[in-house]
Each structure stands twice: as C-alpha cells, then as structure tokens.
N, C-alpha and C positions, 0 to 999 in steps of 0.2 A: 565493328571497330568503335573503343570509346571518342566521343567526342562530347566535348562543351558548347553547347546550346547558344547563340546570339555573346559570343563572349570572344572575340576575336583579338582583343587586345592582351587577356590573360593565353588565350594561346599559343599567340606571337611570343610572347615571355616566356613561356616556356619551349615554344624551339629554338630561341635564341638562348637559352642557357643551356640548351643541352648540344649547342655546338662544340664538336671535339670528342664527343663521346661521352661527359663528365658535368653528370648536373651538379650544383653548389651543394655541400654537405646539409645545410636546411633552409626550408623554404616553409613561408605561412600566408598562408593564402588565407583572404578575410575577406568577410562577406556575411548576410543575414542569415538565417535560418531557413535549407531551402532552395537555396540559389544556387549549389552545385558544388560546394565544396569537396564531399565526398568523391562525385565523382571525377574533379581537378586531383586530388590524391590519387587515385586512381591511374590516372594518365601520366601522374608525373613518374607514378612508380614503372609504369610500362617502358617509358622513356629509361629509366635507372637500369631496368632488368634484363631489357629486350635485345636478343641475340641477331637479330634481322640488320641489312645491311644501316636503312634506311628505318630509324627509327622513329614511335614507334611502328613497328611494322603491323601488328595486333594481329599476325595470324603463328609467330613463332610460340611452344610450348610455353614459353615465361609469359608472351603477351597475355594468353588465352587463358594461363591459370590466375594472372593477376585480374582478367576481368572476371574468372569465376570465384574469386575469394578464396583461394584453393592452394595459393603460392607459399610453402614454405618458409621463405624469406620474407614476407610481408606480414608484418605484424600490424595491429589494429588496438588502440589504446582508449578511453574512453570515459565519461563520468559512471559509474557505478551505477543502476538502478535504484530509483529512493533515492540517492544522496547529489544533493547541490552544489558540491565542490568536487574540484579533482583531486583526491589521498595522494600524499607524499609517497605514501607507500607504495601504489600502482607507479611510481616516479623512479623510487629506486627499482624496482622490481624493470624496469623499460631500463635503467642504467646499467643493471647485472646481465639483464638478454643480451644487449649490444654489442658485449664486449667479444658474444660465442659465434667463431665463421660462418656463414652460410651454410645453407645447407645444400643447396646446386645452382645458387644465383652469383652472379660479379659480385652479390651488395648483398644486404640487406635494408629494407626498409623498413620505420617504424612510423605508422601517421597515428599525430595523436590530438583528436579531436575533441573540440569544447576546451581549446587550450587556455581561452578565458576566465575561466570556470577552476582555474588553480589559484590559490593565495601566494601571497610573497615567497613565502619557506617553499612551496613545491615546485614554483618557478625557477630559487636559488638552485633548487637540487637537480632541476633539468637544467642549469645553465652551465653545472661542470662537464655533462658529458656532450653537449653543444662545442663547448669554447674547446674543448680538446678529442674530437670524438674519435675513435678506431677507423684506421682509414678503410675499414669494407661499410660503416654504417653513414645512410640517411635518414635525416629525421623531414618531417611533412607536420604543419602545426596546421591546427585549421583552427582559427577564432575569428568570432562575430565583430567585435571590435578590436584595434592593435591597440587602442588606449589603455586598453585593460593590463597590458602587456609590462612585461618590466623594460626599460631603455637599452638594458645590459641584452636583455633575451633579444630585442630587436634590432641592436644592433650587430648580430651575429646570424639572422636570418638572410633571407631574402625575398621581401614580401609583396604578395602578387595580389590585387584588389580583382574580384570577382562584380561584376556589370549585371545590373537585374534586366530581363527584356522587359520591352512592352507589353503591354497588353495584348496589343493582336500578334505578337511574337510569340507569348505566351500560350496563347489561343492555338497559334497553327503548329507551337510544337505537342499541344494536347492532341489536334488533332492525328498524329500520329502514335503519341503513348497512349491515347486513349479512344481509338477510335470508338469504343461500343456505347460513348456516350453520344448524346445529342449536340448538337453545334451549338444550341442553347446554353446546353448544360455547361459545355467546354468555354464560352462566352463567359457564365454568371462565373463560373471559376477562377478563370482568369481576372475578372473585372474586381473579383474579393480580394484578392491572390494579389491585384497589384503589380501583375508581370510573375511573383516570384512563380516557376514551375514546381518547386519542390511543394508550395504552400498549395496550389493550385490542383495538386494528385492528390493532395491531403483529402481537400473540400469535396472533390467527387466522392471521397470514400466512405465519408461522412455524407453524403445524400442533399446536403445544403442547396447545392446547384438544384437540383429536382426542385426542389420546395421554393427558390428564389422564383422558377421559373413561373411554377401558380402564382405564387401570390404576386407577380408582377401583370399576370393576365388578370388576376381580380382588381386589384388596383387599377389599371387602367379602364376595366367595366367600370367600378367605380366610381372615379375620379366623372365618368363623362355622365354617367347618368343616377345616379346616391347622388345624398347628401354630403358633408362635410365627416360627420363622423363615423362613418363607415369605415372608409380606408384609414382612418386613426387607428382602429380597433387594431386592423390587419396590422399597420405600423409598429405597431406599441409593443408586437411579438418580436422588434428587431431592438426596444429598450437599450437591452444588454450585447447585443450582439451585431460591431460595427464591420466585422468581415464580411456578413451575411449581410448586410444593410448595402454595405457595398460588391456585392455578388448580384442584388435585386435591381437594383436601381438602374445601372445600366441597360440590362433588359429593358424596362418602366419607360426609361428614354428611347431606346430602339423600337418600341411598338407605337408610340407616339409618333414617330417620324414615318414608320410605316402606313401608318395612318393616311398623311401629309401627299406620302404618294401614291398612296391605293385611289385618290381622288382620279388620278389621271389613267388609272390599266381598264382595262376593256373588260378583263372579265377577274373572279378568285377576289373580288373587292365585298365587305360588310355594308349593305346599304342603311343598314342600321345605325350605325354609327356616320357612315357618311353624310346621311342623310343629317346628322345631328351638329356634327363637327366638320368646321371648314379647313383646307390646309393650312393657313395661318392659326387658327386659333392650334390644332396640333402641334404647329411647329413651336409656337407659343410654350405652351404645358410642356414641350420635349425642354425647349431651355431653363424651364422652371425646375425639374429634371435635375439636368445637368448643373444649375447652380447649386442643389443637394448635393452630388457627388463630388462637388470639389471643398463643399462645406464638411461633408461627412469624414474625407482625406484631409482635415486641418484639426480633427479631435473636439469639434464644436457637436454641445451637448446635442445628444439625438432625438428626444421628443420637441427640444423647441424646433429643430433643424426639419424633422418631421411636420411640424404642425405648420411650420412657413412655407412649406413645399407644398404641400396640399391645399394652402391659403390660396398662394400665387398657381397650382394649376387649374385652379376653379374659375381663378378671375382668367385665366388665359381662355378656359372654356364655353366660359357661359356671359 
C-alpha cells in the first residue's frame, strides 16, 4: 500500500479532505525535488478512484492499478524532455482530455507535475478548466515552489506542503528501499541527500556514496598521520561537488568519533591509531568536522571551507 514517508501532516490533509467521499477538485502539493510529491499524487488519486469501503483501501482493482500506472482514468502530464518550460499546448491538450468521461473510474484524474515550470499564458489556460472543471475531473499540481504560482491558480487549489525527513529518517527509510547497500553507503546518501529520499536513491545510483565512503577512510588516515596537503589533494576532488562534500563528511565525522570510543572496547580497536590519538583529541577533529558540515549547508566557499577544516583537524590532532 502507497504510503508517505515521515510526512504525517500532508497525510492527515489528505484524510481529512477526503471525508465524505469527495476530495477538492485540485490540490498542489509543493515541495523540492524529491521529497515525494509523486508519490502524494499518487495516493491522492487512490483516494479519488478507490472503490473500497474505507479508503484508500490499496488492495481494490482502481487502488492496485493506480499504484501500477496502469489506471485508465489517471493521466500524467509533464515538462517535455529537453524543454524548460511547460507548452501551452500540453495545457490545452489536459483541457480537451478532461472534458471525455472516464473510462471505468468515479473520476478522472490528471497530475500535472513541474507545475512551476509553466509561464503566465499556460497557467492562464489551466486556470479555465480549474475555475470551472467537468464535475467527473481532478486536477493534482505538484510544484517546487507556490511562488511561482499565479494567485488566481492558488487560489483555486488546495495546497498541501510536503515535510523533508531527517537524516536518520532518511537513512532508515533507505534502509528498506535499499537494503543492498551498505549502512555507510545509505548514511553518506542520506547525509548528501539532506533528508530528501527521492535525492538520496538518486546518489546511490550514482555510486557517490561508495566513493564518499573511501575517501572518508583516507582522510581520516590522513588527517592523523600526513601532512597537511595530503587530504587537500583528496578534498580538492569535492571543489565542484557540495552534495558529495556533504555525503563525505559526515562519515569523516563518524569515524573520528569512533575513534574516541574504540579507546575504551576490549577488543576490534586500531592500536595504531590508538596508540597515536587520544579520545579528546578525536573528539576534537570530530567537531572540527562537524563545523564543515554546517559550513558546507550555508554555501560557504568549499576549498577555503576545506582548507580551515583540515587546519583545525590537525591542530585538534597533534
């Protein structure tokens, strides 16, 4: 059964709108890129379509075909491949489908996503069949911003704000969409990721998280026993790339820490490194760390950000 991820306010709102049987003719759910919008359309449609007592029920023929993309009645509208805006044309074309009954559902539904992504004119041309629509159609907008939005279009919606998780929300829902990766891996994701999940299945796909995870173990070799310019080198490969900087780094900090307490286990401890670093001075380098990570999530340049982190873990070190 579809469900919304760490997001219980957007789907309290939507079982409170679809008390009576009759959800609002449109709704726009907004949020980043990511965060679930998709599959908030999704559920709202199930809700619209679902024959079950107790909606939605997600196991009646309408539930099951709308989670397989398979539903007739369930249209899917969109920016074009290659093109940055959303065509007027895909606008009237969603205004001429609308007007033709279902095909075996109560409704029809039409989600049309990257609603931000239309200019004035093709927002105008969706707001006539909004402001007066055929009573078997709903519309589902899904935009990253409502700023974007025209006043006219929003005030004719009903709009639902999508909640990013945390990070180890993040994390523990990777660990189920993704178990085949490593706990590492699903960590450095999440920690890039910034909570979002949708951004976070992206970075696994992409291999990112793997490669955080080395060069987080090299960095911390390192940091404890190199020079200064060593871990720059390593660094200087995250220049351009602050997702990845912040996929890295949290690891960097969590092996520091573990450090801190392999001082105290009996056995599975580096005496190498123990032997060299004391739990303070770890715990030290961990907060040195960690003041990266909240520098790197404020857009502050990443090689000076880089080169003061490595400053201050050395002096925590040595």
């Amino acid at each position: 059964m579809l469900k919304l991820l760490y997001n219980k306010k957007a789907s309290a709102a939507l079982a409170n709108l679809s008390v009576g049987g009759r959800l609002p003719h449109a709704i726009l759910f907004e949020g980043p890129q990511g965060c679930g919008k998709k599959l908030a359309a999704d559920i709202a449609a199930q809700y619209a379509l679902c024959e079950g007592e107790q909606k939605p029920c997600g196991v009646c023929s309408q539930c099951v075909k709308v989670e397989r993309h398979t539903h007739p009645d369930l249209r899917y509208f969109t920016v074009p491949a290659g093109k940055k805006e959303f065509p007027i044309d895909l606008v009237r074309q969603l205004r001429q489908e609308a007007y033709i009954a279902p095909n075996e559902g109560c409704c029809k539904v039409y989600v049309i996503d990257q609603a931000h992504a239309m200019n004035a004119s093709a927002q105008n041309a969706l707001l006539k069949i909004i402001e007066e629509p055929p009573a078997h159609a709903r519309f589902i907008l899904l935009c990253e911003n409502r700023s974007m939005m025209l006043p006219t279009i929003l005030s004719r919606v009903t709009a639902i704000e999508l909640e990013l998780p945390t990070v180890e929300q993040c994390a523990q829902a990777l660990a189920s969409l993704r178990p085949q990766n490593s706990p590492e891996e699903r960590q450095a994701a999440a920690s890039g990721a910034g909570g979002n999940i949708g951004r976070a299945l992206s970075l696994l796909e992409t291999g990112k998280p793997a490669r955080a995870m080395a060069d987080a173990k090299k960095l911390c070799e390192l940091l404890i026993f190199a020079d200064r310019y060593q871990p720059l080198e390593i660094l200087a490969g995250y220049d351009k790339d602050r997702e990845g900087l912040l996929a890295m780094l949290p690891l960097l900090k969590g092996m520091f820490a573990q450090i801190a307490v392999s001082h105290y286990a009996k056995t599975g401890r580096d005496e190498r490194v123990c032997n060299r670093v004391t739990p303070a001075q770890a715990l030290d380098a961990a907060q040195a760390v960690e003041a990266a990570v909240r520098q790197a999530g404020q857009n502050v340049n990443i090689p000076l950000l880089c080169a003061l982190m490595v400053e201050r873990a050395k002096q925590a070190l040595h």
